[in-house]
N, C-alpha and C positions, 0 to 999 in steps of 0.2 A: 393856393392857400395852404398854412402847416395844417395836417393830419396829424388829431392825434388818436391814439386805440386805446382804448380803456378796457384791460383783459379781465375779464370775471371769469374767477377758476370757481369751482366747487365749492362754495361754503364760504363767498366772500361777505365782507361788514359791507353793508349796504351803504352806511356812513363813508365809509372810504371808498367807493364806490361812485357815490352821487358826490361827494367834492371834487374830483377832477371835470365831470359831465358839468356840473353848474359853474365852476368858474370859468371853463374856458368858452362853455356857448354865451356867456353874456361879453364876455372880453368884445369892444370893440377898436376900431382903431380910429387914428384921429379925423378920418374922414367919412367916420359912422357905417363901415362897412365893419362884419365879420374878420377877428384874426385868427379864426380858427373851425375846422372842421373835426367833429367829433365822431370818431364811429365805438358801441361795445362790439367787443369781438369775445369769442369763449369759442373754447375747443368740441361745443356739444350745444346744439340750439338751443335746450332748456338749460340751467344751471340753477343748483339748488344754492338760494341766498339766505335759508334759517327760516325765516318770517315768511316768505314769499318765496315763489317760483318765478325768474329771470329768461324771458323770450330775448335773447340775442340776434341781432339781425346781419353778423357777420362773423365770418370763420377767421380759421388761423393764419389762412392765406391771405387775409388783408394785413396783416402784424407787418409785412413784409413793406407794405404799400406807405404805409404810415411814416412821418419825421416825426413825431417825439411816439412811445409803448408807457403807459402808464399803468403799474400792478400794484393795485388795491390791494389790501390785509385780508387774511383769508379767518374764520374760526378755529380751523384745521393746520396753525402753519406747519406744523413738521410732517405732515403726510407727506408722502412719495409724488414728487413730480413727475407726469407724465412723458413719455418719450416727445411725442407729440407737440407739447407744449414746450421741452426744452428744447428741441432743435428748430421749434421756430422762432422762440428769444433768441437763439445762439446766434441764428443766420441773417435777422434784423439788425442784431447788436453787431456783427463780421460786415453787414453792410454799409452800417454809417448811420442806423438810425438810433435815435436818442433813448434809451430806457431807464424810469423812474420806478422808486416804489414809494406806494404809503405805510406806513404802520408793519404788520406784518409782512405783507409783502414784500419784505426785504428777504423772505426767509426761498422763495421761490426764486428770487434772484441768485442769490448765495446757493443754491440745490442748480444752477444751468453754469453756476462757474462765473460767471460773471462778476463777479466781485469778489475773486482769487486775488489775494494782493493788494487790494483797494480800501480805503476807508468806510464804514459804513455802519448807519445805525437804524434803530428799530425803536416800536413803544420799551421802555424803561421795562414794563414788567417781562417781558419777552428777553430784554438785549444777554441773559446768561444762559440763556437757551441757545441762542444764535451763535454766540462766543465757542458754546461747547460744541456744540453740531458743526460747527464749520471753522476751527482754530485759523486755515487760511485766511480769513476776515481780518483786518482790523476793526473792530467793534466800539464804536464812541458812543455809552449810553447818555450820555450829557448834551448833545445840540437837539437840532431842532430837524437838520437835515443836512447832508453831506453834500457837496457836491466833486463830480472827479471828472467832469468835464460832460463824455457821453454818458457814463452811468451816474447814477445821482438814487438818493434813498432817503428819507424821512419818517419823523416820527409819528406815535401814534396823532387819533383824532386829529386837531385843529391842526396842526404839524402838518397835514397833508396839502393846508390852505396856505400852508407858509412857502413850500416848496411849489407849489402852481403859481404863487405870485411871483416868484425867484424866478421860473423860468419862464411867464410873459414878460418879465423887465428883461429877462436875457434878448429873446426873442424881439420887443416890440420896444424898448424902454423904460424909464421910469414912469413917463406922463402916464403912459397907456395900463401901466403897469398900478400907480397909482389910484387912478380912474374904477380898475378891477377891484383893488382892496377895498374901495369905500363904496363897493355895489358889493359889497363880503363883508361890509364893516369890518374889516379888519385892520390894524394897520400893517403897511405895507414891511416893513423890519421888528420885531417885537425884540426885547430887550433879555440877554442871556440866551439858555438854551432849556433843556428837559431838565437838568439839578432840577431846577425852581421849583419842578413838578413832582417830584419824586418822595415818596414817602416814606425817608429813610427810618426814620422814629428812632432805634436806638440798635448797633449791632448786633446780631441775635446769640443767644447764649443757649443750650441744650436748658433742656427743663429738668432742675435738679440739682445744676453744677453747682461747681465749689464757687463758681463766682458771682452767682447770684444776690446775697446780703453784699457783697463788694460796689458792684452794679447798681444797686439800691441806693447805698453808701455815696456814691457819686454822685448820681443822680440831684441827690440831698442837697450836697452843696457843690455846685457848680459855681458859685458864687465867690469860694473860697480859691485865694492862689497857689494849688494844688503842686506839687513837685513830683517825679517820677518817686521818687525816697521818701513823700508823705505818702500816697499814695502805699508802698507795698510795706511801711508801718504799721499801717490801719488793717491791712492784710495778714501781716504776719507772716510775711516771709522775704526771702531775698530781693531785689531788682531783677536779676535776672531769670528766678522763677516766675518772677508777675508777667514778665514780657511774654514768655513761654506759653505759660497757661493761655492769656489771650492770645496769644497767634492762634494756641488749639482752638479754644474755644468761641473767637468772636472773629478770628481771621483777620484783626486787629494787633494793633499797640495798646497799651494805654493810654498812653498822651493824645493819641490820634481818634481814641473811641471819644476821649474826654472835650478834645473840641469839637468832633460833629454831633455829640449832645447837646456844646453849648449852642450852637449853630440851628439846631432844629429846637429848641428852648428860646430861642430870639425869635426864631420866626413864628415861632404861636403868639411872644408879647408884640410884634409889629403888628401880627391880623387882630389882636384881641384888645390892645391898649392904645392911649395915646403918649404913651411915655417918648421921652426923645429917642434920637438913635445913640445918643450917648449912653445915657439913661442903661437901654437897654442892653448895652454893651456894658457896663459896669454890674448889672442884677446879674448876668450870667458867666462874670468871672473873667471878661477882660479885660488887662492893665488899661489897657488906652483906647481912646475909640477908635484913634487909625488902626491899632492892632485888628480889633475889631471887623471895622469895616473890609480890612485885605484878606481876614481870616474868614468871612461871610460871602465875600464873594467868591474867593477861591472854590468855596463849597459850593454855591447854587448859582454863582455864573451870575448874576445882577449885585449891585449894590444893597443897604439896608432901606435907601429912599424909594427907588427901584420895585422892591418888594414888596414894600408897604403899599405902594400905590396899586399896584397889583392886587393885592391882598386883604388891605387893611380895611377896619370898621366892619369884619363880620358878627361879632357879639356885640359893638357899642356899648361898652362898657370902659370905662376911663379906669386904671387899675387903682391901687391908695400909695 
């Protein structure tokens, strides 16, 4: 039967934690037996989980025993990895066996080396910490979860359900695999990645700067078919001091701050109106609705339909 090990380090999310333990002890397979065997393992019998104290019923020596290593998000992720702990991911991963992370847990993976050179991603509010602490990374804050064959990593919360179904369809199929999501409610592929999730609002500006009325300025009328030369008009100054200023200041363009405003301005009228997606693509200043629609998904990884279904009718209020 696959073994898997669910490692609780020090100050792991309990949530990331009990996702891997519940989906795969309900996984069955199509002739009603168990596809899986679960053990936690931690490097110390007790393990502090925040809320609670964690009795583990197995060591570091079973990591070894284990086909698929599964590391949960920690509170703590940039503390110092344990000797301990990294040579026994090391010598699991040099053996053949399979190692995942949830949420955080990417961040202990990336501390053993392990995803040196690899694609990998983490919760969205975490993924510039990760990037900086370990440049060897490729760092994708946008899916849901990576996969690089034996190493594999996913985002935060529900993210963690996404990648245990990915790897019982690897393992067992889609039926079986199927069968798990709707004992998860979940569905088995959800649509985009982490964009959809992510709460960009508007790129940030020091408190004070010069571009702040500018910002506002925009803001105003997103509606309006704005040019890089309208734009540093209303400024009052050259093109290529407005470029500047923003790279300083917003780590942006103009043009680029200006469509992922319109972009996060759609997706408040998708959750809050029943306007079309035309509609809503014209209130926020695109020519076309396909412009629209390539320029929304580009940015959050689903479509405007997509999103709305997702999202839509939290205020229930139809706009005028």
């Amino acid at each position: 039967m696959h073994t898997v090990a669910v490692l609780a380090l020090d100050q792991v999310i309990p949530f990331d934690l009990a996702t891997p333990i519940e989906v795969f002890t309900r996984t069955r397979l199509p002739d009603g037996g168990p596809g899986y065997r679960v053990r936690v393992c931690a490097e110390t019998p007790e393990v502090d989980a925040g809320a609670f104290t964690l009795r583990a019923p197995w060591g570091l020596d079973r990591l070894g025993e284990a086909d698929t290593i599964i590391v949960p998000g920690t509170a703590r992720p940039t503390e110092a990895l344990t000797p301990a702990v990294r040579a026994a991911l090391r010598e699991a991963a040099t053996a053949g066996t399979r190692v995942a992370s949830i949420c955080t847990g990417t961040f202990p993976l990336a501390a053993s080396g392990l995803l040196d050179g690899l694609r990998a991603t983490t919760h969205w509010l975490a993924a510039e910490s990760l990037a900086a602490a370990f440049p060897e990374v490729e760092v994708d804050p946008n899916v849901l979860y990576t996969d690089n064959g034996r190493i594999l990593t996913s985002a935060g919360a529900a993210a963690g359900l996404d990648l245990c179904l990915h790897l019982i369809r690897r393992d067992h199929g889609s039926a079986v695999a199927a069968e798990a999501a709707r004992l998860s409610v979940m569905p088995l592929e959800r649509e985009g990645g982490q964009a959809q999730f992510i709460a960009h609002d508007h790129a940030p500006a020091p408190a004070g700067s010069a571009l702040e009325p500018l910002l506002e300025w925009l803001r105003e009328n997103l509606a309006r078919q704005l040019t890089l030369d309208d734009i540093a008009a209303h400024a009052g100054v050259s093109t290529r001091t407005l470029i500047r200023r923003f790279r300083e200041q917003t780590g942006s363009t103009p043009l680029r701050w200006l469509h992922h405003a319109r972009v996060r301005r759609a997706q408040h009228l998708l959750e809050t109106t029943e306007d079309s997606v035309e509609r809503v693509g014209a209130r926020v200043g695109f020519g076309s609705a396909t412009a629209f629609r390539d320029r929304f998904k580009r940015t959050t990884g689903v479509s405007p339909h997509a999103y709305r279904r997702a999202f839509g009718g939290r205020a229930g209020v139809v706009s005028p």
